[in-house]
C-alpha positions in Angstrom: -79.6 181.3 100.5 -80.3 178.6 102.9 -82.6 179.3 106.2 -79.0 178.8 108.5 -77.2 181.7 106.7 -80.6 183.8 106.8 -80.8 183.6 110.6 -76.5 184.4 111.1 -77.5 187.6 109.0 -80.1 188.3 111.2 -78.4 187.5 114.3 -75.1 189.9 113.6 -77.1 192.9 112.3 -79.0 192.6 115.7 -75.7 192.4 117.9 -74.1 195.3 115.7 -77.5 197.4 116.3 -77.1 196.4 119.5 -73.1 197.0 119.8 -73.9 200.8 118.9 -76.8 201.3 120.4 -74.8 200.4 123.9 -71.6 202.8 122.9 -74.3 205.6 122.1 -75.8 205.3 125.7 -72.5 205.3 127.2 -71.3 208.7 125.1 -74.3 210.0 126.3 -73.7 209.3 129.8 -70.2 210.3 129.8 -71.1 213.8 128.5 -73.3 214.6 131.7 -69.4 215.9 133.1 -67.7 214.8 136.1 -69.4 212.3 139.2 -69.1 214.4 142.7 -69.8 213.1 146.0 -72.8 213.6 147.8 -72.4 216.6 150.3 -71.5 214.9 153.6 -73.9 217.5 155.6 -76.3 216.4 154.4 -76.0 212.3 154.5 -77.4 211.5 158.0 -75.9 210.7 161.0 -74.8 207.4 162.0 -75.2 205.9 165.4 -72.6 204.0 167.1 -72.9 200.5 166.8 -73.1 199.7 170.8 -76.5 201.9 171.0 -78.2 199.9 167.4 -77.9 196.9 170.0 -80.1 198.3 172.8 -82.4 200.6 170.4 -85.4 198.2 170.4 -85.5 196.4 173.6 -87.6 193.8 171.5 -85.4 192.2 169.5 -83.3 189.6 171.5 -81.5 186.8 170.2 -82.6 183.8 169.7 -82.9 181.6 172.9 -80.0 178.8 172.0 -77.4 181.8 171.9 -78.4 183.0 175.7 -76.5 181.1 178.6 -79.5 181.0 180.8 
C-alpha cells in the first residue's frame, strides 16, 4: 500500500470514531429527560428601561451627541 491510501484509512477510521463518539454524547444527553424552564420567581427582577438611563449619574453621552 502506498503512503496516500495509508493516510485515507487513517483519516476515515478517525471521522467514524469520531461520528460515534458524537451520537453517543448526544444519547447520553437526551436520556437526562425533558428541558423545563427556570422558575420565574426566582429570575430577578428587571428594571424599566427609563430608570437604567438615570441609574449612574456618571455615565453621559458622549459630548458630540449633546446640543449644548
Amino acid at each position: 500500500m502506498d503512503r496516500s491510501k495509508i493516510i485515507a484509512i487513517i483519516t476515515g477510521v478517525i471521522s467514524i470514531i469520531l461520528a460515534v463518539a458524537y451520537l453517543l454524547l448526544v444519547t447520553l444527553l437526551d436520556f437526562r429527560g425533558e428541558m423545563l424552564p427556570a422558575p420565574q420567581s426566582q429570575l430577578p427582577v428587571s428594571m424599566p428601561l427609563q430608570q437604567l438611563g438615570t441609574a449612574n449619574p456618571t455615565l453621559r453621552a458622549p459630548s458630540i451627541y449633546s446640543h449644548s
